[in-house]
MARLUM-503827 format. One record per residue (C-alpha): residue in three letters; x, y negated, z; residue number from 1; chain. Coordinates in nm, 3 decimals, m for minus. Layout:
<pts>
("ALA"; (X; Y; Z); NUM; "A")
...
</pts>
This chain:
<pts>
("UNK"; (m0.280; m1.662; m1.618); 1; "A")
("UNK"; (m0.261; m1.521; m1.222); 2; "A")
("UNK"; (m0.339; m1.270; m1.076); 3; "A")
("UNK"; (m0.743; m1.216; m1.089); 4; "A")
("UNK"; (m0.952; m1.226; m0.773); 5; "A")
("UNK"; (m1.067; m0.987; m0.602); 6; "A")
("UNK"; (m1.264; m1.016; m0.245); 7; "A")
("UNK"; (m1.397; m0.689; m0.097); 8; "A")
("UNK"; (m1.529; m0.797; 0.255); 9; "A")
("UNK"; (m1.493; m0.487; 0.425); 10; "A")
("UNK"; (m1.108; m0.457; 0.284); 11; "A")
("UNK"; (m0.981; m0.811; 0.285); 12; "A")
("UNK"; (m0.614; m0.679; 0.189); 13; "A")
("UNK"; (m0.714; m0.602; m0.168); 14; "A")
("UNK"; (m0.627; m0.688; m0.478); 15; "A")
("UNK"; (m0.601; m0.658; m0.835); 16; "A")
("UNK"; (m0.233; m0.640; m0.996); 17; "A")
("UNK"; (m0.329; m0.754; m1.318); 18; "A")
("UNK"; (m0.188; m1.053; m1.443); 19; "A")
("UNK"; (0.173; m1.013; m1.282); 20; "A")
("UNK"; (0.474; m1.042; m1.582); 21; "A")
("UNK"; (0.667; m0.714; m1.642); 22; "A")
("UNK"; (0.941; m0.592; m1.881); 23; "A")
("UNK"; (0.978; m0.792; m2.205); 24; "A")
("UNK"; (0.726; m1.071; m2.062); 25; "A")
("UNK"; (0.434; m0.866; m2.114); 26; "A")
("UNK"; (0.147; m0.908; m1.776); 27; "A")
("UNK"; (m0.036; m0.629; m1.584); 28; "A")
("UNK"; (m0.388; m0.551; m1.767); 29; "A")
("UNK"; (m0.625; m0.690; m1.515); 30; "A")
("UNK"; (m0.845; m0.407; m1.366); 31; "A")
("UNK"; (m0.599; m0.146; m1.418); 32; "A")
("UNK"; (m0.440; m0.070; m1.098); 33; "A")
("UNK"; (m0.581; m0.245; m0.745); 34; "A")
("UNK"; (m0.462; m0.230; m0.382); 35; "A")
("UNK"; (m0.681; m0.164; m0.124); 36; "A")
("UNK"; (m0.690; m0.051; 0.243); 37; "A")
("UNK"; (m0.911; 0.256; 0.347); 38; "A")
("UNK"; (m1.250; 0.217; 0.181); 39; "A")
("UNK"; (m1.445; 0.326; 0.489); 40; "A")
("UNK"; (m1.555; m0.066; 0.603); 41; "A")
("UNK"; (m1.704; m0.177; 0.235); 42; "A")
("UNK"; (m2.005; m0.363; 0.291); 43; "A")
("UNK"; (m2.288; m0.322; 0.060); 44; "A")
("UNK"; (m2.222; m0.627; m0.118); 45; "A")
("UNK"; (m1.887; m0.492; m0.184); 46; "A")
("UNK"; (m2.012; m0.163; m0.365); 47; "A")
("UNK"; (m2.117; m0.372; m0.637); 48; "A")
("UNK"; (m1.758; m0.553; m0.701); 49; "A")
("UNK"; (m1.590; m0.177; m0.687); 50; "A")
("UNK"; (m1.869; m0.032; m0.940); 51; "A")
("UNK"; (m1.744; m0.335; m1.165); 52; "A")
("UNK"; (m1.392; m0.205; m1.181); 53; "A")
("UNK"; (m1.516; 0.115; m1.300); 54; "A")
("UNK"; (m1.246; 0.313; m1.100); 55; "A")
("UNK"; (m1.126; 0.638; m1.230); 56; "A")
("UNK"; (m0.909; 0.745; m0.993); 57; "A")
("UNK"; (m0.806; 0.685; m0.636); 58; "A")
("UNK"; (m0.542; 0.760; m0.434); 59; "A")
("UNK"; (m0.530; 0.793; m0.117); 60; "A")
("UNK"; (m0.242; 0.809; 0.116); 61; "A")
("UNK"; (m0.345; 0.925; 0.472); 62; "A")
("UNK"; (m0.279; 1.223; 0.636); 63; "A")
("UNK"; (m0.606; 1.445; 0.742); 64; "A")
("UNK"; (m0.537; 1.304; 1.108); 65; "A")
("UNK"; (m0.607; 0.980; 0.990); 66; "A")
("UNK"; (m0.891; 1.062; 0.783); 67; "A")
("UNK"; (m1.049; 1.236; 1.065); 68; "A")
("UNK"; (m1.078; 0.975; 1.282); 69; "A")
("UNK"; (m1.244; 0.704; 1.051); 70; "A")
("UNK"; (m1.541; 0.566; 0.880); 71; "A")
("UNK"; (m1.541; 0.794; 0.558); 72; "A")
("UNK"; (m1.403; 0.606; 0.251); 73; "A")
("UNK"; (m1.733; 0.426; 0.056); 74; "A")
("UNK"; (m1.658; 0.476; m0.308); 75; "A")
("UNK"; (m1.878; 0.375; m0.616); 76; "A")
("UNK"; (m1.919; 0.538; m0.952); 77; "A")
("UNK"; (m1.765; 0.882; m0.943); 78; "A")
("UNK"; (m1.356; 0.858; m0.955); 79; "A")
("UNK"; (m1.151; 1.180; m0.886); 80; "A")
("UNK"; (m1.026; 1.107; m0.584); 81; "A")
("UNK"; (m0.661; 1.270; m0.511); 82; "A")
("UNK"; (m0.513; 1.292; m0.154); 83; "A")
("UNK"; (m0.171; 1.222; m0.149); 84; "A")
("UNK"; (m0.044; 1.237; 0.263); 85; "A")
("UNK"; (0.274; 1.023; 0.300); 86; "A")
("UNK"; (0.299; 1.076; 0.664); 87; "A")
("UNK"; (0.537; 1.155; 0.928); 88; "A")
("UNK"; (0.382; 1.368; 1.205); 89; "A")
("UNK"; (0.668; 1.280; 1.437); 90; "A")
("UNK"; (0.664; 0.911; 1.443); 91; "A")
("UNK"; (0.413; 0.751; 1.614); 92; "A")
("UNK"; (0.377; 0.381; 1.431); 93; "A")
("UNK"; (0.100; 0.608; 1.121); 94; "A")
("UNK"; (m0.101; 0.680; 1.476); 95; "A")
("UNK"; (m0.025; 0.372; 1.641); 96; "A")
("UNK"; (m0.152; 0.143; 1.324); 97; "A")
("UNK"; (m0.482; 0.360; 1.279); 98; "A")
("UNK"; (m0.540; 0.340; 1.691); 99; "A")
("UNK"; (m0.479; m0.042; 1.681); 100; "A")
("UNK"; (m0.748; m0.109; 1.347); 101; "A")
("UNK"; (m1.033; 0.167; 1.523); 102; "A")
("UNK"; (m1.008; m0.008; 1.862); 103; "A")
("UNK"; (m0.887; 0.358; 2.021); 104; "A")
("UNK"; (m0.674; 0.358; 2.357); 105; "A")
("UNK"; (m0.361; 0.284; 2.348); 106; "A")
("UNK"; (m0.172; 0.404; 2.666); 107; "A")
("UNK"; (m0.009; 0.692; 2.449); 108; "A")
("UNK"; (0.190; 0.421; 2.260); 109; "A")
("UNK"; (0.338; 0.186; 2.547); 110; "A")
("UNK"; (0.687; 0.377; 2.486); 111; "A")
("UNK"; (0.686; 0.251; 2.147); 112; "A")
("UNK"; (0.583; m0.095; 2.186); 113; "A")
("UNK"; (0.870; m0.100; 2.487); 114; "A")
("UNK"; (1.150; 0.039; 2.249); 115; "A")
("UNK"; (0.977; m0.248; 1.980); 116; "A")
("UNK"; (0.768; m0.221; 1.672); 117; "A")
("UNK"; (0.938; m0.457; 1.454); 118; "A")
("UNK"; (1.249; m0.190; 1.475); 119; "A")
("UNK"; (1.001; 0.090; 1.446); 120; "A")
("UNK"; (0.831; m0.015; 1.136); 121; "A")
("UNK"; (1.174; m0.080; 0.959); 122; "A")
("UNK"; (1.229; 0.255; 1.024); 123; "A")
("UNK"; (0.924; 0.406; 0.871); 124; "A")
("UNK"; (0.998; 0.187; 0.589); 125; "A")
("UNK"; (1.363; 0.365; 0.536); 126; "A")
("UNK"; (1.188; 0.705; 0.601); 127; "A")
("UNK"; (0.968; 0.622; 0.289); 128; "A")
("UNK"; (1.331; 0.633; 0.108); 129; "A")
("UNK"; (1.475; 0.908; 0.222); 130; "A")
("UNK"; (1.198; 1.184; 0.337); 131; "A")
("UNK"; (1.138; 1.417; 0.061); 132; "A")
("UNK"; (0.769; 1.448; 0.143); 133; "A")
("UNK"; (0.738; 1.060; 0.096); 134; "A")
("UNK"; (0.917; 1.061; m0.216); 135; "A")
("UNK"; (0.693; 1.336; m0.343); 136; "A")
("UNK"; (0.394; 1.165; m0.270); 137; "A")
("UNK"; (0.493; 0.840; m0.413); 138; "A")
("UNK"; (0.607; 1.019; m0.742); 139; "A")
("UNK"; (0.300; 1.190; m0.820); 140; "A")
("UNK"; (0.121; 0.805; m0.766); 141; "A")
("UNK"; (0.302; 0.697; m1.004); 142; "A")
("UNK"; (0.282; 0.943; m1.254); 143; "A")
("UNK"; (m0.124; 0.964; m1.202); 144; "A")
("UNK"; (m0.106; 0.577; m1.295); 145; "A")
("UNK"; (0.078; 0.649; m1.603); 146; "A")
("UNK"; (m0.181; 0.908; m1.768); 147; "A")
("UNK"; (m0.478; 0.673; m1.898); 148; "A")
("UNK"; (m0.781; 0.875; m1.789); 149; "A")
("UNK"; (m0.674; 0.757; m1.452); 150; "A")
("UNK"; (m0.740; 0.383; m1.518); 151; "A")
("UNK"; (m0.825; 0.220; m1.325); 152; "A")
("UNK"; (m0.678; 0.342; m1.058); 153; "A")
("UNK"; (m0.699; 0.237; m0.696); 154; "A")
("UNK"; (m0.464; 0.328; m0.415); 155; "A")
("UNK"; (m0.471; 0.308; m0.069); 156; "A")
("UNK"; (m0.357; 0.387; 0.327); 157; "A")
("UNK"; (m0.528; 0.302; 0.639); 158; "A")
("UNK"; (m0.413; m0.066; 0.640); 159; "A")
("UNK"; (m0.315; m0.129; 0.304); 160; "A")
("UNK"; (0.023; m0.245; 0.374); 161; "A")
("UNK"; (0.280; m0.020; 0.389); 162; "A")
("UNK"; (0.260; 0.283; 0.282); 163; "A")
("UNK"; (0.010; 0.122; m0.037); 164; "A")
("UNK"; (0.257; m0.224; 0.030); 165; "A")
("UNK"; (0.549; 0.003; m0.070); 166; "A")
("UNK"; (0.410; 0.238; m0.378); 167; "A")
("UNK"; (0.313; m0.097; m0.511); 168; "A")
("UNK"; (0.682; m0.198; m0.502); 169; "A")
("UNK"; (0.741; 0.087; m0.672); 170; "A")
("UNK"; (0.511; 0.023; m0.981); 171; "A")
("UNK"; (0.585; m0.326; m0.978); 172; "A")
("UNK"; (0.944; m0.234; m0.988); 173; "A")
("UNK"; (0.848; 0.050; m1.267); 174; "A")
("UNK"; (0.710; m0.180; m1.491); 175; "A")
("UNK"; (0.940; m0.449; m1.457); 176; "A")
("UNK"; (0.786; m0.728; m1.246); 177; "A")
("UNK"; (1.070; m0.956; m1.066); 178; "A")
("UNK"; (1.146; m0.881; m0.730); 179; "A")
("UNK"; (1.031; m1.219; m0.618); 180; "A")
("UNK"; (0.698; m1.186; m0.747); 181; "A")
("UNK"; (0.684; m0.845; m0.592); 182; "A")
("UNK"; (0.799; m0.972; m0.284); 183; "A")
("UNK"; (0.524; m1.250; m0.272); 184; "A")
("UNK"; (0.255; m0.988; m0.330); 185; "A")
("UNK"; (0.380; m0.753; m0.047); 186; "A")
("UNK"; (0.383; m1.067; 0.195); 187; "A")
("UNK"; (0.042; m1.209; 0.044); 188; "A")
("UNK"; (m0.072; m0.914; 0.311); 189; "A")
("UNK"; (m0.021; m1.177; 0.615); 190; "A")
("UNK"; (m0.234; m1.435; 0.390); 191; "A")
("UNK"; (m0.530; m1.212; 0.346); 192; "A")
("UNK"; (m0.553; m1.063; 0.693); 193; "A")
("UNK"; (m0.459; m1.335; 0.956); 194; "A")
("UNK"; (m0.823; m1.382; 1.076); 195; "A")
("UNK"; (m0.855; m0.977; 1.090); 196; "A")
("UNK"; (m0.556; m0.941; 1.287); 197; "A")
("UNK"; (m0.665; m1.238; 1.560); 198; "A")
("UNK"; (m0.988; m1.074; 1.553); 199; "A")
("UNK"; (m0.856; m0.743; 1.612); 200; "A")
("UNK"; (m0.593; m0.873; 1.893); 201; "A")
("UNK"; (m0.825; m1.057; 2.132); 202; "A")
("UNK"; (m1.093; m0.757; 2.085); 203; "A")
("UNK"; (m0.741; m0.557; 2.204); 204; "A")
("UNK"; (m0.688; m0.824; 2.489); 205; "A")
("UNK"; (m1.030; m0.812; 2.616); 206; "A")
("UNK"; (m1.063; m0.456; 2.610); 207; "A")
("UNK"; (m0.715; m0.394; 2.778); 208; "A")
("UNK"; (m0.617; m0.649; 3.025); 209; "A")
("UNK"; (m0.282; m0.686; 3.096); 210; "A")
("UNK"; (m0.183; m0.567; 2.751); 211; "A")
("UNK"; (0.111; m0.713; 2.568); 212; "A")
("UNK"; (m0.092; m0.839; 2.250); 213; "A")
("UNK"; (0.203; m1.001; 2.079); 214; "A")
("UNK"; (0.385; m0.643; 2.105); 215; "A")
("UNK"; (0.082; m0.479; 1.857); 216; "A")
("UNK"; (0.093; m0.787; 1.635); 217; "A")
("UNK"; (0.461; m0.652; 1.424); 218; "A")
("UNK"; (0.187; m0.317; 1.339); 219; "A")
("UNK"; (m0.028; m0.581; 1.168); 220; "A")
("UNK"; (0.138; m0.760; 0.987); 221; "A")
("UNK"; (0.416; m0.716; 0.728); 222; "A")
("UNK"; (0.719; m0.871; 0.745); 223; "A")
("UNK"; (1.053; m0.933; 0.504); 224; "A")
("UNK"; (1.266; m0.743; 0.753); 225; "A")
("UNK"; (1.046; m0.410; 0.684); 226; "A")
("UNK"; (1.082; m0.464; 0.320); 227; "A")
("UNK"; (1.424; m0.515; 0.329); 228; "A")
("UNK"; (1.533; m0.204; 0.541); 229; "A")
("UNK"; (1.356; m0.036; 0.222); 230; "A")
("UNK"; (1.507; m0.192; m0.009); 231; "A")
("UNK"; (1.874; m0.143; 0.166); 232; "A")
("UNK"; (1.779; 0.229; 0.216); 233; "A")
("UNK"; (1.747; 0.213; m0.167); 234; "A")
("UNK"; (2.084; 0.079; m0.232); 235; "A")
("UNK"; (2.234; 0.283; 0.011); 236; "A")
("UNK"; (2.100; 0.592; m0.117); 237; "A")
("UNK"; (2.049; 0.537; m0.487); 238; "A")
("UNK"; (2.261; 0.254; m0.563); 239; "A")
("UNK"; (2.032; 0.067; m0.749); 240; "A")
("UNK"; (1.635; 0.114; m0.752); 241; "A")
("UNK"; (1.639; 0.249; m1.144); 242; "A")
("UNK"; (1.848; 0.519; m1.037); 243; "A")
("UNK"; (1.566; 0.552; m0.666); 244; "A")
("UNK"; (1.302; 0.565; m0.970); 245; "A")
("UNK"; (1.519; 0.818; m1.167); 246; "A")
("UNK"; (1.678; 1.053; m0.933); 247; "A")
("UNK"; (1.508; 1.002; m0.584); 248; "A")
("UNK"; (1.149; 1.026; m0.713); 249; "A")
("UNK"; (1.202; 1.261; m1.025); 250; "A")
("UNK"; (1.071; 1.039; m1.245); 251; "A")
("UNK"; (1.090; 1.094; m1.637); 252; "A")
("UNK"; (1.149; 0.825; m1.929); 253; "A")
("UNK"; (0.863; 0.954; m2.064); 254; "A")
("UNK"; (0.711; 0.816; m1.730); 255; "A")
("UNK"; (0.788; 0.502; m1.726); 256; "A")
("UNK"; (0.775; 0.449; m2.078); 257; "A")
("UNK"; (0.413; 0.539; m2.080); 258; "A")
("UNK"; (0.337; 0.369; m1.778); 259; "A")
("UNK"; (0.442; 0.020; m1.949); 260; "A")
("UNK"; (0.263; 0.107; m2.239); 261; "A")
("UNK"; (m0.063; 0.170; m2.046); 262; "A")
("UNK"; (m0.073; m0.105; m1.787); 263; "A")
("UNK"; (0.109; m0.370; m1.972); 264; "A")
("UNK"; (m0.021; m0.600; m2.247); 265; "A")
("UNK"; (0.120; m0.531; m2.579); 266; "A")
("UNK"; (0.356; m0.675; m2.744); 267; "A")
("UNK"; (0.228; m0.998; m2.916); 268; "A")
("UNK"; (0.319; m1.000; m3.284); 269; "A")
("UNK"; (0.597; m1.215; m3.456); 270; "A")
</pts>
């Protein structure tokens, strides 16, 4: 049994968890927690396919800057809808990605795309370790997936990919999935965007000439090295990521007990 499909047109970086193996060989309920990017581009077929999961709850991870600025999030059914910000107002890639996927100028960001993005995104993915505000915000995810009357429950960013690539890490992680299976999933990203991201380059190149496409692609995509600067931000922090889930984001036995109980099959009988 994989992973069950999921194709929302207007968000092709979505998908459903269910079907991954966790702790004690026990799979992700299908239709219990999906990854999306910002809702704002469904299609009207793709209302239809969302009403089907019967959402409870979403998440949402932008900060009001980036809400501001896009289409407003197309939702179906009625799901509480909590904002959680994970957002540094200092750095410049949470700006840079949203300007790149709206088509806005980008002269403000030549600075960053000298110094390189590849460097800069590792770094954002470190920050999601170690700022307090990020941790916060990916805590209270996680405990919102653990209580059932928020399944399903859908959580997203602008893109889908890192800020959403890394709290689904973290539940992956929570409910034991292998880190090579969560790894594949984080990458799958590239997979289900490549003709977005060449449509969104030479759109880029034709509307800037002269512009350095191949600089904006690292903000696209996802890539190991941004993983693992997480992942050695972890170790170097926490030790191991049990003790990230325990003492970095706050989170309770009682947690992550209940979270495996909720999202993963039961145990099958002797």
């Amino acid at each position: 049994m994989g992973q069950p499909e999921l194709v929302l047109v207007g968000a092709p970086n979505s998908r459903d968890l269910g079907g991954l193996v966790g702790a004690g060989g026990r799979r992700i309920r299908p239709g219990r927690l999906i990854r999306t990017a910002a809702l704002g581009r469904l299609t009207d077929a793709d209302l239809p396919v969302l009403d089907r999961l019967g959402v409870a709850c979403v998440v949402d991870l932008r900060d009001d800057s980036e809400i501001a600025v896009a289409p407003p999030d197309r939702l179906a059914g009625r799901p509480r809808v909590v904002r959680l910000p994970v957002h540094d107002p200092a750095h410049p890639v949470f700006t840079y990605v949203s300007a790149v996927l709206l088509g806005h100028d980008l002269a403000a960001y030549r600075g960053l795309a000298a110094d390189g993005t590849p460097a800069a995104m590792a770094a954002i993915y470190r920050w999601f370790v170690t700022d307090p505000s990020a941790r916060a915000g990916f805590a209270a995810a996680v405990r919102l997936a653990a209580e059932p009357a928020n399944l399903p429950l859908l959580f997203h960013c602008t893109a889908g990919k890192d800020r959403t690539g890394w709290l689904s890490v973290i539940l992956l992680t929570a409910l034991g999935v292998a880190e090579p299976v969560i790894r594949a999933d984080y990458l799958r990203t590239n997979e289900l965007t490549e003709s977005l991201q060449e449509v969104i380059l030479r759109a880029m190149a034709d509307r800037n000439p002269g512009l350095d496409v191949e600089s904006v692609r690292p903000v696209l995509q996802v890539r190991p090295e941004y993983l693992d600067a997480a992942y050695a931000q972890v170790r170097e922090s926490y030790g191991t990521f049990d003790r990230y889930l325990r003492a970095g984001l706050a989170l309770t036995q009682n947690t992550l007990t209940t979270l495996q109980t909720n999202l993963l099959t039961p145990v099958p009988p002797r």
